[in-house]
gemmi code that builds the backbone of each chain (N, CA, C; Angstrom):
import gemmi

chains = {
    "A": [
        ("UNK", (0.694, -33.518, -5.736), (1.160, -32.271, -5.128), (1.735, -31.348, -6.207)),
        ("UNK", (1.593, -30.075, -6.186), (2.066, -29.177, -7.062), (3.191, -29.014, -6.838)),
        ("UNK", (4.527, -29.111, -7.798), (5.976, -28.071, -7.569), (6.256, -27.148, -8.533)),
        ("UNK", (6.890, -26.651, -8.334), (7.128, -25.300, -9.620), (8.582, -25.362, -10.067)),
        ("UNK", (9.380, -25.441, -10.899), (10.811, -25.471, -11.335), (11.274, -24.366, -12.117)),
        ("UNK", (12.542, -23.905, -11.590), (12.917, -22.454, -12.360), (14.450, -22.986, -12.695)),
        ("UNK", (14.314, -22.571, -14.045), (15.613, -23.603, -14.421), (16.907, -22.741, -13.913)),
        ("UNK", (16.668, -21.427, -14.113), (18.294, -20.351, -13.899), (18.180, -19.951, -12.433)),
        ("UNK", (19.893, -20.256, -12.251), (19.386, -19.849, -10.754), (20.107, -18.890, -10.378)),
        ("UNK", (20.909, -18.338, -11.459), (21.168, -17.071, -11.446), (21.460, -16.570, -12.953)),
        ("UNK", (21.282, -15.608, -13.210), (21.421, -14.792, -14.292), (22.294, -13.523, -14.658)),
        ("UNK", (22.600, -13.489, -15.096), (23.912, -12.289, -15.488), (23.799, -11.702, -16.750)),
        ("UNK", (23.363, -10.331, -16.826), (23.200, -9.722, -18.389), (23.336, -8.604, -18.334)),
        ("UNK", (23.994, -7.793, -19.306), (23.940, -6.221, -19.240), (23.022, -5.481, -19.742)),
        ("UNK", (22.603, -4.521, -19.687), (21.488, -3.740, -19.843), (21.522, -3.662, -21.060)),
        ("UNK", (20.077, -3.419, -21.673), (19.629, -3.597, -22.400), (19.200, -4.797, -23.305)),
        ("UNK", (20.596, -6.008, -22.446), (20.218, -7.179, -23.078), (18.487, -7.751, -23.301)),
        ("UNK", (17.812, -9.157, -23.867), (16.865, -9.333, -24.049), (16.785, -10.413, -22.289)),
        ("UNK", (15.959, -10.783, -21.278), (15.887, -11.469, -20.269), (14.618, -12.308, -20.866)),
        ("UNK", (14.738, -14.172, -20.741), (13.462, -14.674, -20.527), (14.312, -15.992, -19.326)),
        ("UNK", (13.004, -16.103, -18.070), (13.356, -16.462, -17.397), (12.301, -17.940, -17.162)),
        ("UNK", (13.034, -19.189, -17.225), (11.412, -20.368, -17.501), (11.225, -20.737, -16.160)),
        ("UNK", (9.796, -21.319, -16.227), (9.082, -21.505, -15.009), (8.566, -22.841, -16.056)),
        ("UNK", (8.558, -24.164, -14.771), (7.504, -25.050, -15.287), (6.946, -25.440, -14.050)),
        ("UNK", (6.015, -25.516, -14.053), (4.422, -26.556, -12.793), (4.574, -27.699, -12.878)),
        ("UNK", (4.320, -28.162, -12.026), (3.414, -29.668, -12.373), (2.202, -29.743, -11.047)),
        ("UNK", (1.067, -29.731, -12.052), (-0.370, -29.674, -11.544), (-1.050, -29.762, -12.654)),
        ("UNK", (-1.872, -31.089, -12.446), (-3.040, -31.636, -13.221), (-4.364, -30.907, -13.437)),
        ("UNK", (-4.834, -29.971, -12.308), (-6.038, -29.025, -12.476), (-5.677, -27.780, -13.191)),
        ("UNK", (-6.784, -26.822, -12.614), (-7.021, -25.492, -13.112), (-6.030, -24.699, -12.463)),
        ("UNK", (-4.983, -23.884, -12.317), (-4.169, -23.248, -11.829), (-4.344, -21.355, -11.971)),
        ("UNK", (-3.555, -20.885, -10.749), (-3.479, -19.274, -11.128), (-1.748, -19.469, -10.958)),
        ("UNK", (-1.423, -18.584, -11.954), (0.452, -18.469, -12.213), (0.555, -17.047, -11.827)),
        ("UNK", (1.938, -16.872, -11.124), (2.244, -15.908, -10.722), (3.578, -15.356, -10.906)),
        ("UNK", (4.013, -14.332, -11.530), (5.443, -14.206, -11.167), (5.685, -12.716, -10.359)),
        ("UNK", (6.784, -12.991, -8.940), (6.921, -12.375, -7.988), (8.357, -11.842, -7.936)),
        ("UNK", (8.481, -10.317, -7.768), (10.217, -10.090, -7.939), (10.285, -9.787, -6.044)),
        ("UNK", (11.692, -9.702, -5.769), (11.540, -9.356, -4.318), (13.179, -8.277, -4.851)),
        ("UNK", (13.258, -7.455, -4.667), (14.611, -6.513, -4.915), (15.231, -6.307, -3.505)),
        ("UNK", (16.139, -6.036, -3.674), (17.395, -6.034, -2.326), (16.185, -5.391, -1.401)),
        ("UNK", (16.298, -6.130, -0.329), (15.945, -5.342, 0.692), (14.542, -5.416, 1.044)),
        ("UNK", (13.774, -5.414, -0.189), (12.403, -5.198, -0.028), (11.228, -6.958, 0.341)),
        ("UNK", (9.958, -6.377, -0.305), (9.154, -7.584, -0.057), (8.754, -7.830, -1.209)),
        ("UNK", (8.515, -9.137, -1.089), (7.857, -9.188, -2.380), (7.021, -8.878, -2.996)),
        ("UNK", (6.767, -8.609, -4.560), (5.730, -7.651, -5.047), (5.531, -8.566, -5.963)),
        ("UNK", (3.986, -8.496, -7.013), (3.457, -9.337, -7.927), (4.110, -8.448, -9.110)),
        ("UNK", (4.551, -9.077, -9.626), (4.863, -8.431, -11.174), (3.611, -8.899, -11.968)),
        ("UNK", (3.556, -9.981, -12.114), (2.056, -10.210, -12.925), (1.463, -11.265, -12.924)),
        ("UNK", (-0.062, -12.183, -13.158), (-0.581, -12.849, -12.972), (-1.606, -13.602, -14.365)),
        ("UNK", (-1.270, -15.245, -14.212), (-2.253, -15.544, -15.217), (-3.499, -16.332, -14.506)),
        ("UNK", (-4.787, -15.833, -14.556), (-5.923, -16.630, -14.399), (-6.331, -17.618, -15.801)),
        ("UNK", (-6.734, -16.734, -16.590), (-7.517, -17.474, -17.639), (-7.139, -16.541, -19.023)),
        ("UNK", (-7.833, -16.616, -20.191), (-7.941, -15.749, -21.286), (-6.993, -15.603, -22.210)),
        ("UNK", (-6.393, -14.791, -22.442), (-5.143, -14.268, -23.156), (-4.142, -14.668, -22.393)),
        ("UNK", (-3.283, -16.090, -23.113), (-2.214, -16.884, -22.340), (-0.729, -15.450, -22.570)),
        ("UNK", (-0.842, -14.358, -23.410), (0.597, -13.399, -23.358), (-0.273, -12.596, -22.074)),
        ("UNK", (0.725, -12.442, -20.759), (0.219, -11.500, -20.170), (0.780, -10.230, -19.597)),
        ("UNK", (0.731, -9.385, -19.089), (1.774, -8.154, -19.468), (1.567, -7.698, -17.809)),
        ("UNK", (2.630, -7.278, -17.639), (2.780, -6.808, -15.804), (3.289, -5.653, -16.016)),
        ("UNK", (3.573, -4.979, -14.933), (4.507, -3.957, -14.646), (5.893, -3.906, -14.843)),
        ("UNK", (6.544, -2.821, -14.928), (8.022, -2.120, -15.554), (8.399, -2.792, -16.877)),
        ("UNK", (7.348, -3.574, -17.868), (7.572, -4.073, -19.121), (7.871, -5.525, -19.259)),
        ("UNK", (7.506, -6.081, -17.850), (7.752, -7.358, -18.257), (6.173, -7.821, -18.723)),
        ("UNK", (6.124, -9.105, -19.026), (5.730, -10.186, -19.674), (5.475, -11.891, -19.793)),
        ("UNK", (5.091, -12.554, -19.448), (4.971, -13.885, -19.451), (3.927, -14.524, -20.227)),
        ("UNK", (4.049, -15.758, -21.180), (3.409, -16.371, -21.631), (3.115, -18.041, -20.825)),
        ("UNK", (2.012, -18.278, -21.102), (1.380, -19.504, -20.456), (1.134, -20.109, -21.790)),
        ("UNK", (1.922, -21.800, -21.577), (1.650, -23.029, -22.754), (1.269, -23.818, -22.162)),
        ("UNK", (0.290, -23.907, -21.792), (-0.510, -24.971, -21.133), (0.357, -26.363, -20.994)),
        ("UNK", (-0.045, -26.710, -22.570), (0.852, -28.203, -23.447), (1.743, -28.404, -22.553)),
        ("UNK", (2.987, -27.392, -22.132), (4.140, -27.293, -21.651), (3.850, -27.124, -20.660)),
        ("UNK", (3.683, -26.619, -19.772), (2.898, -26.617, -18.498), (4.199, -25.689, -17.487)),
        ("UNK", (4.439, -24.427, -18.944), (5.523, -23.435, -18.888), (4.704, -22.177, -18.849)),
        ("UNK", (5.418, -21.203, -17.441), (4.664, -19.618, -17.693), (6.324, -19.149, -17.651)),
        ("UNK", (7.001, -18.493, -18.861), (7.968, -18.172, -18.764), (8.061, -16.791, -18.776)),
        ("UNK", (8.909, -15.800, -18.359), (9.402, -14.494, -18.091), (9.798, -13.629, -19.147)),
        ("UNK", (9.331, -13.004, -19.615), (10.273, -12.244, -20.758), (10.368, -10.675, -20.725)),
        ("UNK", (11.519, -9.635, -20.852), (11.697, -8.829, -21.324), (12.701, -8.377, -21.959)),
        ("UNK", (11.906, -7.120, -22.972), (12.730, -7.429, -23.925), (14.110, -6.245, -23.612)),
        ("UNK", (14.172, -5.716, -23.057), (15.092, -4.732, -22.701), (15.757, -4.553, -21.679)),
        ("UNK", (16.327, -5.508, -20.477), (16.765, -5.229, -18.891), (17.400, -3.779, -18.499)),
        ("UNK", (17.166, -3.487, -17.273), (17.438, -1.922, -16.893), (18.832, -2.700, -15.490)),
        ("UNK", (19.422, -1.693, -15.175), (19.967, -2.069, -14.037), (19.183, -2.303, -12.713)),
        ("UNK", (18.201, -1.394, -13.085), (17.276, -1.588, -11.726), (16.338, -2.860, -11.661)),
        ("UNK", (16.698, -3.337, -12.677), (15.811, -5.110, -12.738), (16.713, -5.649, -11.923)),
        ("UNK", (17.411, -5.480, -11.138), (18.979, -6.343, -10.679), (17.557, -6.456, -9.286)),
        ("UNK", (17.849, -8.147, -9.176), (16.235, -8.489, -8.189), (16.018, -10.148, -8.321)),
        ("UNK", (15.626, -10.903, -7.485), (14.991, -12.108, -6.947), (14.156, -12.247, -7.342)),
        ("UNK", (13.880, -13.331, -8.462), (12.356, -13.556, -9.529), (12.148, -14.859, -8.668)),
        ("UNK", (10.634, -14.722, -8.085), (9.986, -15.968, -8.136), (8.528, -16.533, -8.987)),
        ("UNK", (8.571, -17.577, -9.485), (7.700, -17.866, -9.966), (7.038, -18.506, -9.085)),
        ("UNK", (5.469, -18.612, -9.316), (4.475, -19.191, -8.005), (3.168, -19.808, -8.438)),
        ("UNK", (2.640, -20.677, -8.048), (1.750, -21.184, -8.829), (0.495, -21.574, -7.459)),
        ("UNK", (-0.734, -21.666, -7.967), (-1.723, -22.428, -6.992), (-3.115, -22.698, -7.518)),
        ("UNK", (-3.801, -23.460, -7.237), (-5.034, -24.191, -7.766), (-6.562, -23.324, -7.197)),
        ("UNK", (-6.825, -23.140, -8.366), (-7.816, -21.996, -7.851), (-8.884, -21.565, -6.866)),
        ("UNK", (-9.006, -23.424, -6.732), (-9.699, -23.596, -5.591), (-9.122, -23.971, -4.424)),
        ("UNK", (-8.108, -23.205, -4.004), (-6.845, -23.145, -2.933), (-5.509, -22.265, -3.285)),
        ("UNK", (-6.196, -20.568, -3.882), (-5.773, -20.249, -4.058), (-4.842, -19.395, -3.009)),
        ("UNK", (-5.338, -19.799, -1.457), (-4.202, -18.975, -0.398), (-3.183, -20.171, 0.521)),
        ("UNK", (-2.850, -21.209, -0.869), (-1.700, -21.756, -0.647), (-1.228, -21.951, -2.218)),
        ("UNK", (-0.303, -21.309, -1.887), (1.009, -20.941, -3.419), (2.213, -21.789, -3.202)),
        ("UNK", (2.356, -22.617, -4.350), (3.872, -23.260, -4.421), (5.005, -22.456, -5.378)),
        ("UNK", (5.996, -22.214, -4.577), (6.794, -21.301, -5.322), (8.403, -21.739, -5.528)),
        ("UNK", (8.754, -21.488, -7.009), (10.032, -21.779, -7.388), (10.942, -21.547, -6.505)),
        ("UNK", (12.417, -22.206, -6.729), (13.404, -21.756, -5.634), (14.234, -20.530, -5.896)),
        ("UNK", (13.324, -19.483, -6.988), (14.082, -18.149, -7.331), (15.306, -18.522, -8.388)),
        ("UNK", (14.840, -17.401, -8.960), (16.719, -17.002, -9.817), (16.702, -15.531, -9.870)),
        ("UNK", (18.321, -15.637, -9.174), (18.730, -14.268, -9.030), (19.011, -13.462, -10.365)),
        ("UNK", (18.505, -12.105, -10.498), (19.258, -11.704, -11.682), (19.929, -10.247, -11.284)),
        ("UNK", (20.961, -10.222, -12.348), (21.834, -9.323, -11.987), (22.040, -8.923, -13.142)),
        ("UNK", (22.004, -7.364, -13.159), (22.196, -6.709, -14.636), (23.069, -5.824, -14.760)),
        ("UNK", (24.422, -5.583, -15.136), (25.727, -4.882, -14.950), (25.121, -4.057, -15.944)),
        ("UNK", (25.603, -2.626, -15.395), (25.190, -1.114, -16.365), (26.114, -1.035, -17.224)),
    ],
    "B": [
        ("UNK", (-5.047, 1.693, 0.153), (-5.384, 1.022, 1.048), (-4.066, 0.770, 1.663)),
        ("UNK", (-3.827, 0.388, 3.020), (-2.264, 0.301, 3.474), (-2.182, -1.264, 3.237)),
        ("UNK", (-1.006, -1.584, 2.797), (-0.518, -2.841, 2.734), (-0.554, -3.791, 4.070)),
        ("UNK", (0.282, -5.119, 3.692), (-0.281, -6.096, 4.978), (0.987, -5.803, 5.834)),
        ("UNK", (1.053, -5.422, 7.068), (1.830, -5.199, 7.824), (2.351, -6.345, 8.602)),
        ("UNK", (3.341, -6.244, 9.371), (3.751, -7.565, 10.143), (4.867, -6.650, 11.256)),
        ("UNK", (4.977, -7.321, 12.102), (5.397, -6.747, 13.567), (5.990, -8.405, 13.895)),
        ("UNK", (6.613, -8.315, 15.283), (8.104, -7.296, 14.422), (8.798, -7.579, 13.697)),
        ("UNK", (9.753, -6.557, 13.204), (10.506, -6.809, 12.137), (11.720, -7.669, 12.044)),
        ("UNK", (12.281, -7.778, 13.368), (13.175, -8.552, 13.636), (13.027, -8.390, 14.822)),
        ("UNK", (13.511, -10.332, 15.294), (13.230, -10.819, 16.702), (14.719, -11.958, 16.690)),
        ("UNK", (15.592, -11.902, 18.098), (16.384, -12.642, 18.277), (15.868, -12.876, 19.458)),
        ("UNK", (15.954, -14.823, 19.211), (15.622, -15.313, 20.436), (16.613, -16.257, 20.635)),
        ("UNK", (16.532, -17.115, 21.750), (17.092, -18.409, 21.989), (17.001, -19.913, 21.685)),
        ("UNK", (17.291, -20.619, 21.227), (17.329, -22.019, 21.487), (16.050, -22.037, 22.603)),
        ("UNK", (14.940, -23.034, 22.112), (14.253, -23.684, 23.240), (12.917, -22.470, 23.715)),
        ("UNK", (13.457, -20.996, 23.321), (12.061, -20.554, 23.583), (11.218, -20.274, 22.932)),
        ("UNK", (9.735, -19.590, 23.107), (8.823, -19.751, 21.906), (8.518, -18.247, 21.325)),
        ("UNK", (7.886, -17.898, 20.057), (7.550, -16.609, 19.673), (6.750, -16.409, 19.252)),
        ("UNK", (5.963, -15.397, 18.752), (5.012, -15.253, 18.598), (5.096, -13.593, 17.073)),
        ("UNK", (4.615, -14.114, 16.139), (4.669, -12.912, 14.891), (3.265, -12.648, 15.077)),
        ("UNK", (3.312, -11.428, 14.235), (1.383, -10.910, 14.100), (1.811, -10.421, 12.783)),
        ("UNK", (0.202, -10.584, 12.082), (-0.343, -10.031, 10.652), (-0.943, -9.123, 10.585)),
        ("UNK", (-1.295, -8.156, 9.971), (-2.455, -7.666, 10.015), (-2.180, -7.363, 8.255)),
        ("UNK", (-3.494, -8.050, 7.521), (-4.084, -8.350, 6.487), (-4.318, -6.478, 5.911)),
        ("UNK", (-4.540, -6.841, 4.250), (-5.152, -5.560, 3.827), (-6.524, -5.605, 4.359)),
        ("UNK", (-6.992, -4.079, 4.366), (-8.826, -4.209, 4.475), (-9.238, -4.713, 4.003)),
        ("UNK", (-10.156, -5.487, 4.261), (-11.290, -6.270, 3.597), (-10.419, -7.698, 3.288)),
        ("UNK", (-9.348, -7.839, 2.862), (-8.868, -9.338, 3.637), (-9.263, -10.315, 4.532)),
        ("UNK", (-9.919, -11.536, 3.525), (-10.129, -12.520, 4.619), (-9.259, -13.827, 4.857)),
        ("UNK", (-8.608, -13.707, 4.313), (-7.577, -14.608, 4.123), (-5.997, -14.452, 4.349)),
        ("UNK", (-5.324, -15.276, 5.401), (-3.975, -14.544, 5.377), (-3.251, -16.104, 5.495)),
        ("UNK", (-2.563, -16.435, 4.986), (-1.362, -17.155, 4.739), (0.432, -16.665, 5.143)),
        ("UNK", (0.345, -17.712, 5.227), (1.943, -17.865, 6.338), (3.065, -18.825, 5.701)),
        ("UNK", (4.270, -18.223, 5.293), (4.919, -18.747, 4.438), (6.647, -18.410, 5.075)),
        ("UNK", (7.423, -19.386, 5.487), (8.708, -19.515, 6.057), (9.618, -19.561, 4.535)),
        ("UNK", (10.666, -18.577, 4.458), (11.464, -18.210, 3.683), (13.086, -18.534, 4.179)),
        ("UNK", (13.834, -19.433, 3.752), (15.233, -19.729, 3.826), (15.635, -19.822, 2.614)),
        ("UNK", (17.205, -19.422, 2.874), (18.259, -19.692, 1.466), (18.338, -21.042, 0.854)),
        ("UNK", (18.049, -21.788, 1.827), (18.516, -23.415, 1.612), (17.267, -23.921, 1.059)),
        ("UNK", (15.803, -23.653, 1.637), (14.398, -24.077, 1.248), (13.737, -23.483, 0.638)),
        ("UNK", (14.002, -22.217, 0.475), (13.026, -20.575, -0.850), (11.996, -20.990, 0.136)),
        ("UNK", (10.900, -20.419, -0.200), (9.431, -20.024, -0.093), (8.580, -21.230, 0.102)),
        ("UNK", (8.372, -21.950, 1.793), (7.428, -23.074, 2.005), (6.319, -22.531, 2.685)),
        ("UNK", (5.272, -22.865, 2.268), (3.945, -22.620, 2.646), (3.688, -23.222, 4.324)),
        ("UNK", (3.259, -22.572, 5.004), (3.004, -23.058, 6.282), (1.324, -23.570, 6.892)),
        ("UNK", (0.721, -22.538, 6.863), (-0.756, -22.453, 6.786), (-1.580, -21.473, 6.235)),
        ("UNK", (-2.884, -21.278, 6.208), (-3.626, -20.279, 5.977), (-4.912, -20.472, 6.769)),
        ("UNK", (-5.369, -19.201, 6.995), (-6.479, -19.387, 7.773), (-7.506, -17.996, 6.966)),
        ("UNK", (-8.771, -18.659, 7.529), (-10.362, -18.023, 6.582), (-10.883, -18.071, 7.893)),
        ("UNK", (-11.625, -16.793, 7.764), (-12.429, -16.392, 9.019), (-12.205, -17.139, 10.128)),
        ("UNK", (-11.439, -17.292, 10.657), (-11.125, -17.622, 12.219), (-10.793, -19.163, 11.969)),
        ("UNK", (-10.217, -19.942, 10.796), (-10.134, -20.684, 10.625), (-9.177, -21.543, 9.913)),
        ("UNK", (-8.096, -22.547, 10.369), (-7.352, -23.582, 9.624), (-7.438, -24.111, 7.904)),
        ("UNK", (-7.803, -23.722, 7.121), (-8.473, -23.978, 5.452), (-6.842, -24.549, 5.320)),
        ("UNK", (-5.860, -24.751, 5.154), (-4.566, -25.043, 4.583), (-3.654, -25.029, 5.244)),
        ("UNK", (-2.717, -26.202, 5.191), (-1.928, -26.660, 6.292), (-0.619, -27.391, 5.898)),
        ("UNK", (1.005, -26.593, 5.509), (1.577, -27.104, 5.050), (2.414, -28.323, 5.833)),
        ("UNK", (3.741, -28.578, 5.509), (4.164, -29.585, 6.075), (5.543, -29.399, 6.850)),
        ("UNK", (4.831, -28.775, 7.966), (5.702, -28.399, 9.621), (5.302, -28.859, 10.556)),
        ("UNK", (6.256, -28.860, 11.677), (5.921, -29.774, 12.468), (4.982, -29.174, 13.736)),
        ("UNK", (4.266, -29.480, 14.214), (3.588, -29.359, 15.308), (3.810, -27.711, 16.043)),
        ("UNK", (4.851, -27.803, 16.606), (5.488, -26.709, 17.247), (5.240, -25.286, 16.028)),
        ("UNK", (4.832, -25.302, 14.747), (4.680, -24.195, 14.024), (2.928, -24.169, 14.460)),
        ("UNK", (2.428, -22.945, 14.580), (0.621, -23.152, 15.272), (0.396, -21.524, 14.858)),
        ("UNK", (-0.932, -21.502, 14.123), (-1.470, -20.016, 14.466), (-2.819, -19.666, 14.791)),
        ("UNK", (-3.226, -18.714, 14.662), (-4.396, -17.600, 14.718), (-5.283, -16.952, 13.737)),
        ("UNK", (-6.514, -17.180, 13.871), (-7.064, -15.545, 13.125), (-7.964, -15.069, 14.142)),
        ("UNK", (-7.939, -13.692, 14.275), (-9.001, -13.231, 15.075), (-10.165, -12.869, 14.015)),
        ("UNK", (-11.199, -12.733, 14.666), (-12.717, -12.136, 14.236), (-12.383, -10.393, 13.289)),
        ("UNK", (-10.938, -10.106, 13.108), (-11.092, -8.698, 12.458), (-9.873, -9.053, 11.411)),
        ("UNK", (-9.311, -10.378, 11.421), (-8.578, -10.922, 10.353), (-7.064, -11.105, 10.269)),
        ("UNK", (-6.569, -10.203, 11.895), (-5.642, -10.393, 11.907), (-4.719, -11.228, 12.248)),
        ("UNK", (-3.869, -12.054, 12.319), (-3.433, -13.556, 12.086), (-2.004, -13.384, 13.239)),
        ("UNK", (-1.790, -14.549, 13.722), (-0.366, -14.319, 14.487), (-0.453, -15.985, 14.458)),
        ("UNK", (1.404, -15.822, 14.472), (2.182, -17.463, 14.191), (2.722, -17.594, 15.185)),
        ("UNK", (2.712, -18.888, 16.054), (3.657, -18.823, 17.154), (4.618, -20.508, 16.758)),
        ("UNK", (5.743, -19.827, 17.324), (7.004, -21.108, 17.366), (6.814, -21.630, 18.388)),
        ("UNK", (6.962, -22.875, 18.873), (7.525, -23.411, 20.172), (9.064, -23.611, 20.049)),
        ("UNK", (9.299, -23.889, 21.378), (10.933, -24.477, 21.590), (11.657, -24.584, 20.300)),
        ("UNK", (11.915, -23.432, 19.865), (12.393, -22.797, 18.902), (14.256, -23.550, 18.655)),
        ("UNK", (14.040, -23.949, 17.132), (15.578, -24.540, 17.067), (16.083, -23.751, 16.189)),
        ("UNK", (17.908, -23.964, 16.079), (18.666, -23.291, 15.067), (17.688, -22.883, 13.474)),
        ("UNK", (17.284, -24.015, 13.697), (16.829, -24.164, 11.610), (15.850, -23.337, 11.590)),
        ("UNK", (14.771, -22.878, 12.494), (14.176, -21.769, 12.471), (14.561, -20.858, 12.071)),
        ("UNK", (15.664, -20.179, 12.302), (16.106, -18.182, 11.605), (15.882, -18.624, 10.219)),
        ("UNK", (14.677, -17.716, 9.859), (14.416, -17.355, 8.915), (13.710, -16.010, 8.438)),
        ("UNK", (13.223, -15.963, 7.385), (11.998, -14.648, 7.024), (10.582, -15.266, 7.401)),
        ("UNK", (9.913, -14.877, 8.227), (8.563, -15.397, 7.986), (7.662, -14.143, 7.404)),
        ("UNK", (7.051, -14.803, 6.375), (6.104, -13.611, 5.001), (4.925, -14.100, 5.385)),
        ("UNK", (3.487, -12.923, 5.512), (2.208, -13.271, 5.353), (1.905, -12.601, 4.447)),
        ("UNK", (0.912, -13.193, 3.467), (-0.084, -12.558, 2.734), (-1.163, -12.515, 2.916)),
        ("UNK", (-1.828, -11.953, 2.519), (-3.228, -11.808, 2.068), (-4.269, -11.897, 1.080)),
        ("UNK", (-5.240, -12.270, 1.053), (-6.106, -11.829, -0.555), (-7.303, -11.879, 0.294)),
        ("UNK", (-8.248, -11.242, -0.765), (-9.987, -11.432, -0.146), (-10.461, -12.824, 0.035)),
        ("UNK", (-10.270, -13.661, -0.716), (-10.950, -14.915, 0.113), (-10.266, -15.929, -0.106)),
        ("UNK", (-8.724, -15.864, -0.653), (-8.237, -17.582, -0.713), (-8.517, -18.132, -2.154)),
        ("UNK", (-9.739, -17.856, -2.527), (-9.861, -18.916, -3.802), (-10.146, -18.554, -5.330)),
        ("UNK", (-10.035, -18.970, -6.106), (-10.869, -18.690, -7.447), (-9.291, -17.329, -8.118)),
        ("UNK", (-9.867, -16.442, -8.365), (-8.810, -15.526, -9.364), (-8.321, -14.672, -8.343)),
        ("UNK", (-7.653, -14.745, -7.211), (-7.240, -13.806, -6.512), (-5.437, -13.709, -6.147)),
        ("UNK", (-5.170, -12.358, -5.756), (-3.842, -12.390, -5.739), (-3.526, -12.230, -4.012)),
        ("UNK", (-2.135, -13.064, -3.912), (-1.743, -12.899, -2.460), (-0.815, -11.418, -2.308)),
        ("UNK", (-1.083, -11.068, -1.576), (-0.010, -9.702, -1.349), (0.723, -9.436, -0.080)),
        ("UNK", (2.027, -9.490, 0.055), (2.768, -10.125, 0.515), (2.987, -9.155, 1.569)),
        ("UNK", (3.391, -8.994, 2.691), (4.053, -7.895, 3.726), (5.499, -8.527, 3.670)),
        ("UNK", (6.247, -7.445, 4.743), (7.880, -6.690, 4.323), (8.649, -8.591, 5.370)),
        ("UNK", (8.117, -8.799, 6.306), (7.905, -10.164, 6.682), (9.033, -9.829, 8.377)),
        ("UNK", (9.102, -10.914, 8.876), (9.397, -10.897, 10.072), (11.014, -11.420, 10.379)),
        ("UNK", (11.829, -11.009, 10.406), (13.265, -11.753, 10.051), (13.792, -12.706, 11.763)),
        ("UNK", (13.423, -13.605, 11.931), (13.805, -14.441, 13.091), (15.404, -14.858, 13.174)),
        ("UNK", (15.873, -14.977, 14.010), (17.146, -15.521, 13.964), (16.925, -16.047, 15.712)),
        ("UNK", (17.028, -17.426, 15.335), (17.313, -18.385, 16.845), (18.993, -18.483, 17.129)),
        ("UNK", (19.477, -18.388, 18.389), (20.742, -18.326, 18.853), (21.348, -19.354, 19.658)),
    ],
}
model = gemmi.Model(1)
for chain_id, residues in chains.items():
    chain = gemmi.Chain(chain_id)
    for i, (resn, *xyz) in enumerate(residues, 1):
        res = gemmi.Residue()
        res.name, res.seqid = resn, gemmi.SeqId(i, " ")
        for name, pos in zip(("N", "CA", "C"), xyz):
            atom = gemmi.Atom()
            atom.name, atom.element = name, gemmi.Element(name[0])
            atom.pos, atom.b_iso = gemmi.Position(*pos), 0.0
            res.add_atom(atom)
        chain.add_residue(res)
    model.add_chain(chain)
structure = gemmi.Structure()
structure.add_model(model)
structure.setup_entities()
């Protein structure tokens, strides 16, 4: 069975600080990685996605995640936090050939004081 | 294209009775997945269904049951609904479930049993 582990389960940084947030899987096949923010109030949205190719992959508002297979880590990175990153990161993972069932981390909150 | 919608937005019911959520998928969506959201459990997969059909089936009990109709749109029904139920229930969507595709999430259904 696939689970996904997010080590921070909450986060605290002031703007501009640097944010990387880890994600590890455990799944023996071919996988699609996902990381998902949900901000006060709202739904959740894809920040960005790894299928295949180029393991650095680049999403929206400047974030970033790299995939290490070896490690069987897609971790979070940016390099600059805004206050408006203040938001519910989930990481999410699923097997490609069952890709409309996703196992997803238990979130880490982050919070970014201006 | 309009996003995946969900109706209603919030429902208070009772102890013991049953409910009923609806999906409606992006266009061209054939795939919609059903995913129960609590503080205590994050993000558990429930089912998914492909053209009028059961493809993925997480691990709830009986009393969780759904739908797809012939135009894709999906509805979840509770039975004899208990406390541990109030939750968010989230559907997504993607075009077919498998291979490189992304789920996209609607604003979700906020239950609270009484």
């Amino acid at each position: 069975a696939q689970s996904v582990s997010q080590h921070n389960h909450h986060v605290i940084l002031s703007e501009a600080a640097s944010l990387e947030l880890g994600c590890n899987y455990s799944y023996g096949g071919t996988v699609n990685l996902f990381w998902y923010v949900q901000y006060p109030g709202q739904h959740l949205q894809l920040l960005l996605k790894y299928f295949s190719g180029d393991p650095l992959v680049k999403g929206i508002k400047g974030f970033e995640a790299e995939f290490i297979k070896s490690k069987f880590s897609f971790n979070l990175r940016k390099p600059s936090v805004q206050w408006s990153d203040t938001a519910e990161y989930f990481c999410a993972v699923n097997a490609g050939t069952n890709a409309g069932k996703s196992t997803f981390g238990d979130g880490t909150t982050l919070t970014v004081k201006p | 294209k309009a996003g995946v919608t969900q109706t209603p937005r919030y429902l208070i019911k009772t102890r013991g009775q049953q409910v009923t959520l609806s999906c409606s998928p992006i266009s061209g969506h054939r795939s919609v997945s059903w995913y129960q959201q609590t503080p205590g459990q994050g993000l558990q997969f429930l089912f998914e269904y492909f053209s009028e059909t059961q493809r993925n089936k997480g691990n709830f009990p009986g009393r969780f049951s759904g739908r797809q109709f012939s135009n894709s749109r999906s509805e979840m029904n509770v039975s004899t609904l208990e406390l541990g139920d109030s939750a968010l229930y989230l559907c997504a969507s993607s075009v077919s479930g498998q291979g490189a595709v992304v789920q996209y999430f609607g604003p979700g259904t906020r239950l609270t049993v009484t």
